[in-house]
C-alpha positions in Angstrom: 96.7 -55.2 23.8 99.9 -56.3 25.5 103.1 -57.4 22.9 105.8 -59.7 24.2 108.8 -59.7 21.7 111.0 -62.4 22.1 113.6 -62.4 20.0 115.4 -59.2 18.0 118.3 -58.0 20.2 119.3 -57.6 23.7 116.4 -56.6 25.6 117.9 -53.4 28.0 119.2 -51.7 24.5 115.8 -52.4 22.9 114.5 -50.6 26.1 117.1 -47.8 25.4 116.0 -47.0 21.5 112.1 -47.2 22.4 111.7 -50.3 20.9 109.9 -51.9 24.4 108.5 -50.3 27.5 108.6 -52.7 29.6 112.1 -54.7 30.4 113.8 -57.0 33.5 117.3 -56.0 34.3 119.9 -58.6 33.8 122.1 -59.1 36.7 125.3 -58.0 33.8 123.7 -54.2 33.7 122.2 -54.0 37.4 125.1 -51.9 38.4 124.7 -48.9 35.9 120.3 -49.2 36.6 121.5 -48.6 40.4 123.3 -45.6 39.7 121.6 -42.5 40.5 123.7 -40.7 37.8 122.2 -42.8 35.1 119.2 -41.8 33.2 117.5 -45.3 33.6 118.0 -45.2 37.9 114.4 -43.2 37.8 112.6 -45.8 35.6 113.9 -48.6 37.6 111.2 -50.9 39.5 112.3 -53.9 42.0 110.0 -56.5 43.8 110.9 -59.8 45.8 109.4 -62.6 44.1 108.2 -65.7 46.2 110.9 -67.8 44.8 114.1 -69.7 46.4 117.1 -71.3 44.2 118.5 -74.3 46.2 120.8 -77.1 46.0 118.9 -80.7 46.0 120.6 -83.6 47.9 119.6 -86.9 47.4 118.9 -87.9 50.7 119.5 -91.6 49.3 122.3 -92.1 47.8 126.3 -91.7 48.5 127.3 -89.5 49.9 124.3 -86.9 50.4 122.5 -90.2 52.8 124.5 -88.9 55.3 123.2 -86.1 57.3 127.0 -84.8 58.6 127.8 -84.4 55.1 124.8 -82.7 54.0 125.3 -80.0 56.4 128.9 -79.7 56.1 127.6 -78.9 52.0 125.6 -76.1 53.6 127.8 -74.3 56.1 130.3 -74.5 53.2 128.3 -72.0 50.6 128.5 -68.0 51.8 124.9 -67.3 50.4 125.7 -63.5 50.7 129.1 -63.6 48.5 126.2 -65.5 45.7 123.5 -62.9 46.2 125.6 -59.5 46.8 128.7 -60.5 44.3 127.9 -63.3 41.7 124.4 -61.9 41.2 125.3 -58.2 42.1 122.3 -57.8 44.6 119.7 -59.0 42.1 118.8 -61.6 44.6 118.4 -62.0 48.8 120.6 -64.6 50.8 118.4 -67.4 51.8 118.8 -68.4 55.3 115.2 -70.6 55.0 113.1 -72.1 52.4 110.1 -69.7 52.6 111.2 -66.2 50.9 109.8 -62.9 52.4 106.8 -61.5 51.5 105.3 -65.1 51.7 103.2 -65.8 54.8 104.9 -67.5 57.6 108.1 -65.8 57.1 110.5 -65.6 59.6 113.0 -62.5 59.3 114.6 -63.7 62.4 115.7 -67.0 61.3 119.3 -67.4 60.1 119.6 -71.6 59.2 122.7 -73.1 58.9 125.6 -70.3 58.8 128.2 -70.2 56.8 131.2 -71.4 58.6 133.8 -73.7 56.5 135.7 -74.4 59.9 132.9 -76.3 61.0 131.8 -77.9 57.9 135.1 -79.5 57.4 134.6 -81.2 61.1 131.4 -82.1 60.2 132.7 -83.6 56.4 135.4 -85.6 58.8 133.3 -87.2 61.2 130.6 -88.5 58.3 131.2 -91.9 57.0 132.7 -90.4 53.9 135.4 -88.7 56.0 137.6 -91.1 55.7 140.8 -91.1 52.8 139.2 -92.2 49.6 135.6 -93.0 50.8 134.7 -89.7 49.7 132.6 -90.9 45.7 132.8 -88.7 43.0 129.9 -86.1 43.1 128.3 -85.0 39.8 126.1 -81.8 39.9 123.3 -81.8 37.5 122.3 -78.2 36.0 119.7 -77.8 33.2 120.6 -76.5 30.0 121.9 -77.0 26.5 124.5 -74.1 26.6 128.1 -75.8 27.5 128.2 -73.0 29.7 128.9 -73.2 33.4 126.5 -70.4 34.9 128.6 -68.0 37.2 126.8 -68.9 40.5 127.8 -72.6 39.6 131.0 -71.7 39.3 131.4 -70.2 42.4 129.5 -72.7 44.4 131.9 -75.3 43.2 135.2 -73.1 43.8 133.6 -72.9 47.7 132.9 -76.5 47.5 136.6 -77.0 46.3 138.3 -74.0 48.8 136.3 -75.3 52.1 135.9 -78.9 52.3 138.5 -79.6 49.5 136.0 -81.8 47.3 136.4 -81.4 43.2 132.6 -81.9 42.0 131.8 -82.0 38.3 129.3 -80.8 36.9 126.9 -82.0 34.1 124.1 -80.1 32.0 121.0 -81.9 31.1 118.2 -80.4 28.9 114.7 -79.3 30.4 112.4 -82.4 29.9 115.5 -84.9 30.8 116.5 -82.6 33.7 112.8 -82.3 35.5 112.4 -86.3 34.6 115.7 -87.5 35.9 115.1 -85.0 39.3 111.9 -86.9 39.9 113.2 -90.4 39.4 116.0 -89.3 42.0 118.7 -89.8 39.4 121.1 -87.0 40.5 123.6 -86.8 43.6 123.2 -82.9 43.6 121.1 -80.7 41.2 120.6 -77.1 41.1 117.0 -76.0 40.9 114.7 -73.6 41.4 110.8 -72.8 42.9 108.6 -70.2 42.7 104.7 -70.1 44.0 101.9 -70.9 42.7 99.8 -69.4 45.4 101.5 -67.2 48.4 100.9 -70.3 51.0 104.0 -71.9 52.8 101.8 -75.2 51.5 103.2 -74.5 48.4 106.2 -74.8 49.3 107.2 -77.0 52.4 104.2 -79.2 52.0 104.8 -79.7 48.4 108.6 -80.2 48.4 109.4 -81.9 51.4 106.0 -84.2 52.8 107.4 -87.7 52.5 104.2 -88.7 50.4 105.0 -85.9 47.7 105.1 -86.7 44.5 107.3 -83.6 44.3 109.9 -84.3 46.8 112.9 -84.8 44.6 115.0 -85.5 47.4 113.7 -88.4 49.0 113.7 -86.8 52.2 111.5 -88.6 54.9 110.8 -87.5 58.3 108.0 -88.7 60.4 107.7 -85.4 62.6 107.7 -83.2 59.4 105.2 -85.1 57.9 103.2 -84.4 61.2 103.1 -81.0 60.9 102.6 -80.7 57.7 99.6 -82.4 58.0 98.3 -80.9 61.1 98.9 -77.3 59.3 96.7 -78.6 56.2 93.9 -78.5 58.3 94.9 -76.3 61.0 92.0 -73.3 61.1 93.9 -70.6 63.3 96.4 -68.6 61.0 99.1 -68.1 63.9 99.2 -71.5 65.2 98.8 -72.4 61.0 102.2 -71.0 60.8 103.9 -71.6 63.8 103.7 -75.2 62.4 105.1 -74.7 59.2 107.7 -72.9 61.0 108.8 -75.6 62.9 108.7 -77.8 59.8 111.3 -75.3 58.2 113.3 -75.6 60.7 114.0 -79.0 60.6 113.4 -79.2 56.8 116.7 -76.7 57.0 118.7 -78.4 59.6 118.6 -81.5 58.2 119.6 -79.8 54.6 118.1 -82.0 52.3 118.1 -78.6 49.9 120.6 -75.9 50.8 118.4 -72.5 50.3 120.5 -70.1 48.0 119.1 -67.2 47.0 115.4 -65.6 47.2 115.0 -63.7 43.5 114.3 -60.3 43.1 112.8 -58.8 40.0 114.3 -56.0 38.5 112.2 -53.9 35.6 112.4 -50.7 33.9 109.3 -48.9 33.1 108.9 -46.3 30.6 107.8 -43.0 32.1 104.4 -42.9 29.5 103.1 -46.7 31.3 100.5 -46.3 33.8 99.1 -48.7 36.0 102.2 -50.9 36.4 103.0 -52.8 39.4 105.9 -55.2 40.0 104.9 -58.3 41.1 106.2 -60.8 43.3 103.9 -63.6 41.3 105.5 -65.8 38.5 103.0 -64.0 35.8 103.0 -60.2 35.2 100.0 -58.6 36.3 98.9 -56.2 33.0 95.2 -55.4 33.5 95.9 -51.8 35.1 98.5 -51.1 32.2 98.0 -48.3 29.9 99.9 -45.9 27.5 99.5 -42.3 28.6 100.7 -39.3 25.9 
């Protein structure tokens, strides 16, 4: 049998008195895992997961309807400062929706750089450039904890340092948060995707086709739609995913989300478990697990 504890203390010191044999690294004690000097570096396990963390823009309302301003957002976040400082390499830079290790990945692609220069011309020549026609911008996060979560924090100071906008930022709870997303109640939210099935269906298809009930975004392009479709059904895997890679592409430059970070999973594995194997899959996979003396 498998036991999941879920409450009783802070899960790496658990690890470290034997009380679990299994544990994921917080990103607060990734540093001392990755040193080779510490005892736990050689029980230290790390897998990509198939997951992207992203900034949602309502493509229909003020002042995320206009495309200038959406990409000026974008070119205005350094995606490697989040992954390789705020999250202390616990997470990849995301230069694309799809994250590696899923089919139809492109290593090659790069997105919309970061370059604030550019993002404030951008931000100037949108219809919100103007003195004062810039409106108030609230980011939605989920939670309950009256805590702003460090890589909020340091997308709003880049937000503030390169294009010289102040956003708030307001916490929702779980149920309200997913509820309000899909009624397209938020200017910005932060959120987060993860597969269900290693396809790039599951995630360009699903998020982004005009007709999805799971496009929080509102986006709507005709030619995305297009090939969207024509992958669905699309029998030869190359041209398959040379169409969802030209979706992506435009999904990206038109920035209704701004791709943050791809996850990475980080685990420590007692020396006495067999059979274990990090996943990149939401779900541990425990059927090869077992105790050895």
């Amino acid at each position: 049998r498998v036991e999941f504890t879920l409450s009783g203390g802070l899960p790496i010191t658990m690890y470290e008195n034997n009380r679990l044999d299994i544990v994921e690294v917080d990103p607060s004690e990734i540093e001392r895992v990755l040193d080779p000097e510490n005892p736990l570096y050689a029980e230290h396990r790390a897998m990509p997961e198939l997951s992207v963390d992203y900034l949602g823009l309502n493509t229909m309302a003020p002042p995320f309807d206009d495309l200038a301003v959406r990409q000026a957002f974008a070119m205005a976040i350094d995606k490697d400062k989040l992954a390789d400082l705020v999250l202390k390499g616990t997470a990849l830079p995301a230069r694309g929706i799809l994250p590696p290790g899923m089919p139809g990945y492109d290593a090659s692609y790069e997105g919309l750089p970061y370059d604030p220069a550019r993002a404030r011309e951008l931000l100037a020549g949108s219809r919100y450039g103007a003195p004062g026609a810039m409106p108030e911008i609230a980011l939605a996060i989920s939670g309950t904890s009256a805590q702003m979560p460090p890589l909020v924090r340091a997308i709003t100071s880049m937000i503030r340092e390169n294009l010289g906008i102040e956003m708030i930022v307001e916490q929702v709870e779980w149920p309200d948060f997913l509820n309000d997303m899909n009624l397209y109640r938020y200017q910005i939210f932060s959120a987060g995707w993860i597969a269900d099935y290693p396809d790039p269906q599951n995630f360009l298809d699903i998020l982004f086709h005009s007709a999805s009930l799971q496009n929080s975004t509102g986006y709507r392009n005709a030619q995305v739609d297009d090939l969207l479709a024509r992958a669905r059904v699309e029998g030869d895997h190359a041209k398959r995913m040379a169409l969802y890679n030209e979706a992506e592409r435009i999904i990206v430059s038109e920035a209704p989300w701004i791709p943050l970070t791809h996850g990475v999973t980080h685990v420590l594995v007692k020396p006495y478990v067999s059979g274990y194997q990090a996943s990149a899959s939401l779900y541990p996979w425990l059927k090869d697990i077992a105790l050895t003396p």
